[in-house]
C-alpha positions in Angstrom: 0.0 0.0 0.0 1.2 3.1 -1.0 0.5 5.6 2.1 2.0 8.8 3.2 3.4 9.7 6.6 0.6 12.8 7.0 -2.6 13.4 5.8 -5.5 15.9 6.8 -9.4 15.4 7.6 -9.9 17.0 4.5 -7.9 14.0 2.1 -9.1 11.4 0.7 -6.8 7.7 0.9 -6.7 5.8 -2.0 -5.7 2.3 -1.4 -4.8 -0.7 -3.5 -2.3 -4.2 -2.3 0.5 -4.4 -4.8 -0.2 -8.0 -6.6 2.8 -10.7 -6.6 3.5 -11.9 -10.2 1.7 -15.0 -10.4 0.0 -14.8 -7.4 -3.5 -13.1 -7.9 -5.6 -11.5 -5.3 -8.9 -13.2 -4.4 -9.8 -10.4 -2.1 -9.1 -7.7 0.5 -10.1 -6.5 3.3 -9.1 -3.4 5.1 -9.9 -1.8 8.6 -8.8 1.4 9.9 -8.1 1.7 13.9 -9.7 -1.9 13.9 -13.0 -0.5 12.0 -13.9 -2.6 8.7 -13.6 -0.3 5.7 -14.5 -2.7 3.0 -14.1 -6.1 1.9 -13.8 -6.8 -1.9 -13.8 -9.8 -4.1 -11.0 -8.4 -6.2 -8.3 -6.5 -5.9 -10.1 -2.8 -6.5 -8.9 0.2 -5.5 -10.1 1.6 -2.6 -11.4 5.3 -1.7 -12.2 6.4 2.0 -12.5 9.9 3.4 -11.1 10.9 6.5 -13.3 13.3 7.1 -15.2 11.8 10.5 -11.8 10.8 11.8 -9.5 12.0 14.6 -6.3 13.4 14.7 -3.3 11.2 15.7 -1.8 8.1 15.0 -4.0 5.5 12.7 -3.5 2.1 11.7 -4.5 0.7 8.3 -4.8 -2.9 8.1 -5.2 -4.9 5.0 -6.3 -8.7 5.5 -5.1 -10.5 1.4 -6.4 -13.5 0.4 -4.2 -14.8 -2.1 -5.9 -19.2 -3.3 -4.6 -20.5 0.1 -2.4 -17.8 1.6 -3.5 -15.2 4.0 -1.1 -11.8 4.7 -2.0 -9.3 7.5 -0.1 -6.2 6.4 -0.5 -2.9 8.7 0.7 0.5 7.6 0.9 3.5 10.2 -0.4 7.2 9.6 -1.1 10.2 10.7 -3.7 12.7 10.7 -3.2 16.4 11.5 -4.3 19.7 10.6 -2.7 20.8 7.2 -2.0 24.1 8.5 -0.2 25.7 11.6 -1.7 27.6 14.0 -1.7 32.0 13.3 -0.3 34.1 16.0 -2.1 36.6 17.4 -1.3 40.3 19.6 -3.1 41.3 22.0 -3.4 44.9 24.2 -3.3 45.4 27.8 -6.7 47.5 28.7 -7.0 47.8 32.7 -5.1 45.8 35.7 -7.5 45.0 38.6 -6.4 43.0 41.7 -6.5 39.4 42.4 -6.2 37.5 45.8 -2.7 36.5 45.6 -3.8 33.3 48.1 -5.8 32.0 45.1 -4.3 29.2 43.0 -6.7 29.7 40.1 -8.0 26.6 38.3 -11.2 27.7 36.5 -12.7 31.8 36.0 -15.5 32.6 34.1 -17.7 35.5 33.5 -21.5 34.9 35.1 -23.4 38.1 35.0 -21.1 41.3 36.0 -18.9 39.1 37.8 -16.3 36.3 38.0 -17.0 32.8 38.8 -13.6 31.1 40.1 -12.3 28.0 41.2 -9.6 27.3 43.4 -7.1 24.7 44.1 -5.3 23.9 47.5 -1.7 25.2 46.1 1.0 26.1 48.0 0.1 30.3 48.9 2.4 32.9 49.7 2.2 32.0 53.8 4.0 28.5 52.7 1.1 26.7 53.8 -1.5 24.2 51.8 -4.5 26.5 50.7 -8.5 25.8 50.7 -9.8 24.9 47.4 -13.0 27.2 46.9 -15.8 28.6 44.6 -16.1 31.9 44.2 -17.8 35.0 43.1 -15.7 38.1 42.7 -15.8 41.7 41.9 -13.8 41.4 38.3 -12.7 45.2 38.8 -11.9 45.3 43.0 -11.2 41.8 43.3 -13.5 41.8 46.9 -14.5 37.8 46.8 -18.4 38.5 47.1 -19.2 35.1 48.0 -17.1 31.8 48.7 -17.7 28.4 49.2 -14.4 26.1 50.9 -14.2 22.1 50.0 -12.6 19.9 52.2 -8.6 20.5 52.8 -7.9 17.0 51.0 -9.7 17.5 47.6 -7.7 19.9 45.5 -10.3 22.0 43.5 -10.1 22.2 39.5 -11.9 23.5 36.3 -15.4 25.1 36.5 -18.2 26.5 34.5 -21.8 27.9 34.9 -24.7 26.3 32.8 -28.1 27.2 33.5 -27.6 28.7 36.8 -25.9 25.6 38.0 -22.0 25.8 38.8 -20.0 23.0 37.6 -16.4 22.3 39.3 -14.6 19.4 38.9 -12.1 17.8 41.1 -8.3 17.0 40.6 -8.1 13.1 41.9 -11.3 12.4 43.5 -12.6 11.6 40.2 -15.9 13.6 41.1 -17.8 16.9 39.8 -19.8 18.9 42.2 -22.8 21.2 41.3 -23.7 24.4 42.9 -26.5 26.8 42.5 -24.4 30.1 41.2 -26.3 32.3 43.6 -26.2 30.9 46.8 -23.1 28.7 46.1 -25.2 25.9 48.1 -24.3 22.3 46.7 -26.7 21.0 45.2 -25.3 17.5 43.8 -22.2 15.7 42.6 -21.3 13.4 39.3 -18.8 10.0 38.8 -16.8 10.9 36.2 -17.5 8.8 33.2 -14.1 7.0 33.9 -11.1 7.2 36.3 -9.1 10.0 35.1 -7.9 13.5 36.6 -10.1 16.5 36.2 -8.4 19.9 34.7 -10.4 22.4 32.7 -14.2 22.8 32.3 -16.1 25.2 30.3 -19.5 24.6 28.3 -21.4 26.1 24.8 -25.0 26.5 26.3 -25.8 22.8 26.4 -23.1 21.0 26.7 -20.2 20.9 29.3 -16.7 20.7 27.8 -13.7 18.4 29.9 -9.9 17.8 29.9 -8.2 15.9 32.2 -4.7 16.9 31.5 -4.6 14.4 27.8 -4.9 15.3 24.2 -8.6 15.4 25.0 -11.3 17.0 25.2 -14.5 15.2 26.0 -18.4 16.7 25.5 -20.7 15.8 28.5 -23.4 15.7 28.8 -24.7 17.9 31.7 -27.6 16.3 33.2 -25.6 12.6 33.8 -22.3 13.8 33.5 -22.3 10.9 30.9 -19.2 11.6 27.6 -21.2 12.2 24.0 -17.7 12.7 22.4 -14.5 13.3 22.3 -11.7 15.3 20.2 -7.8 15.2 20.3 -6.3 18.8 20.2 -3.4 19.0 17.4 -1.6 21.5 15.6 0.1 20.7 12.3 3.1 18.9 13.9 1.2 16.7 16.6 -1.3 16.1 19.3 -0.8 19.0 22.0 -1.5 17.5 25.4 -2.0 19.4 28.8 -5.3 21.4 27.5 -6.6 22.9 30.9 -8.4 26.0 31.7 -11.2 26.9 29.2 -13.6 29.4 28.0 -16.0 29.0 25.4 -16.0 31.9 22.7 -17.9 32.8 19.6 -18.2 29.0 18.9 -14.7 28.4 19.6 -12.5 27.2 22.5 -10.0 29.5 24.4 -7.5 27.0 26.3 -4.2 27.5 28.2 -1.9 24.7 27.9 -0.3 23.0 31.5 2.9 24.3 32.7 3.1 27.5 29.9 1.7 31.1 29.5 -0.2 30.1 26.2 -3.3 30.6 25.1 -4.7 28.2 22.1 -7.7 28.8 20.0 -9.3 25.6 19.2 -12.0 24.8 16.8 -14.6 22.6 18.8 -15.5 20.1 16.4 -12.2 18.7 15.0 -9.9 19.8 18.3 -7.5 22.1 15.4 -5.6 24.7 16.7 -6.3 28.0 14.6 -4.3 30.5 16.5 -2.2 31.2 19.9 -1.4 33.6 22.1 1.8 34.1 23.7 1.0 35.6 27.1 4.3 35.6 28.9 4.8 39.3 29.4 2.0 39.3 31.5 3.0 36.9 34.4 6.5 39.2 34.5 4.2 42.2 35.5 2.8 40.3 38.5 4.5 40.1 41.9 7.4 38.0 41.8 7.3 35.4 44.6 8.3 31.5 45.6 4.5 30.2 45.3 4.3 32.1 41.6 2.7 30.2 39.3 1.4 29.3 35.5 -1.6 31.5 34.0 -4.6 29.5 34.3 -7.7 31.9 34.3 -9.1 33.1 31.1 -12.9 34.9 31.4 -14.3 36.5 28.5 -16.3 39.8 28.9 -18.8 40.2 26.0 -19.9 43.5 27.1 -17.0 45.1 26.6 -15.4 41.8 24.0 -12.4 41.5 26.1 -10.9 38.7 28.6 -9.8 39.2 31.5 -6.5 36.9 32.5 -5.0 36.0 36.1 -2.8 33.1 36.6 -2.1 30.4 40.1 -1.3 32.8 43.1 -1.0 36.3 40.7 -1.9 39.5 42.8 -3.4 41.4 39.3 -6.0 40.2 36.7 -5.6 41.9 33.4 -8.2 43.4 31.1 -6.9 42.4 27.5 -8.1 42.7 24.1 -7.0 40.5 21.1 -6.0 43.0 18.2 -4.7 41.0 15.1 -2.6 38.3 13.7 0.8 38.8 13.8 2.0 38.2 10.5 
């Protein structure tokens, strides 16, 4: 089989076995990822689309008859986007304050103002923190209203749907519901597996998941139950780490683990269209020991702006995306 090393969701393969002299085909059959493709009588050539596939590694296996002789051959590819991701600037607006205690793992815009989630990171006292919800004053920073967990479940991604407050949970492998005004708890979900929970944001019916993987999974909000899934990938790879999220304008705004970047990803085939480098921004913060990685990103669509913080930063900054950089 003649196959490349790289194709995109927009190709087409076209696959045909290579006949031994002598030895005719009496059929084929092919599978990709362990899927049946098609089985033919003859050697034909074969068309599939890879259109409603995901991005990483496949497998293509052929299955050839040949009179008594049967040959497995398997060839590997890979799918990715065909294009790299555009860079885009961005302009500093306002700087507000932000509680320099809280290790931020989810923020969100509900109303006129913030939803956060906490972890229990280290703080700037050198002792373990209290993982939290929140609601906070965007431009003051005064925490309006807070909810604590437990000291031994380390807090994680959040998101409000229908006036109900999702957060998940780092290793306890369990998402808890609020009511967004009172901050009661109101119920808790299994995840749909054992896995870690990182980022959480949701398009107005369905609840969006990472858990620190390639992934992104769609939930469904009422069970907590998975719909789908997508692996994130730029033109050279799967990106792991996806982790805070905000839903924008149909698309996904994600900062990736352990950097100060923001990704634009397109929701339906986990392609990333366009970053943001960030950096300058944690360098205008308060330098201190417990420091840590952006990880809030809340988009304002009064004013069409986000406002960004990071784990432990004493300022939140009011930012607007201007242009590509070219």
């Amino acid at each position: 089989m003649n196959i490349k090393a790289k194709y995109a969701l927009t190709d087409e393969l076209i696959i045909q076995i290579e006949a031994l002299e002598g030895v005719p085909i009496d059929s084929v059959q092919y599978s990709i990822n362990d899927k049946p493709l098609s089985t033919g009588l003859v050697n034909d050539i074969v068309q599939y689309s890879l259109k409603n596939e995901k991005f990483g590694k496949q497998v293509l296996k052929a299955k050839v008859y040949r009179k008594s002789e049967i040959e497995d051959v398997a060839v590997n590819f890979d799918i990715l986007p065909a294009e790299g991701p555009s860079k885009l600037s961005y302009q500093v607006i306002n700087t507000y304050p932000h509680d320099i205690k809280a290790f931020t793992q989810g923020l969100e815009f509900y109303k006129d103002n913030l939803v956060e989630s906490t972890g229990n990171g280290t703080t700037v006292s050198d002792k373990q923190g209290i993982s939290s919800v929140r609601i906070v004053n965007p431009k003051t920073g005064e925490v309006l209203k807070i909810a604590e967990l437990d000291e031994t479940i380390f807090g994680e991604g959040a998101t409000v749907l229908n006036n109900k407050l999702y957060q998940l949970t780092y290793k306890n492998n369990e998402a808890y519901v609020y009511d967004v005004n009172t901050l009661k708890r109101i119920g808790r979900f299994p995840y749909f597996q054992n896995m870690g929970g990182w980022g959480l944001t949701n398009d107005g019916t369905n609840l969006y998941m990472t858990d620190g993987s390639e992934k992104i999974y769609t939930i469904d909000p009422i069970n907590f139950n998975r719909s789908n899934e997508i692996n994130v990938a730029s033109d050279e790879g799967l990106v792991t780490g996806t982790n805070e999220m905000e839903w924008v304008k149909g698309k996904i705004y994600a900062n990736f683990f352990m950097t100060n970047m923001v990704g634009i990803i397109e929701p339906k085939t986990g392609t990333i269209e366009a970053v943001l480098d960030l950096s300058e921004l944690r360098q205008k913060v308060t330098q201190h020991i417990d420091l840590d990685v952006l990880n809030g990103i809340a988009y304002n669509k009064k004013s069409d702006t986000f406002f960004i913080t990071g784990k432990n930063w004493d300022k939140i900054f009011e930012i607007k995306i201007v242009n590509e950089i070219l």
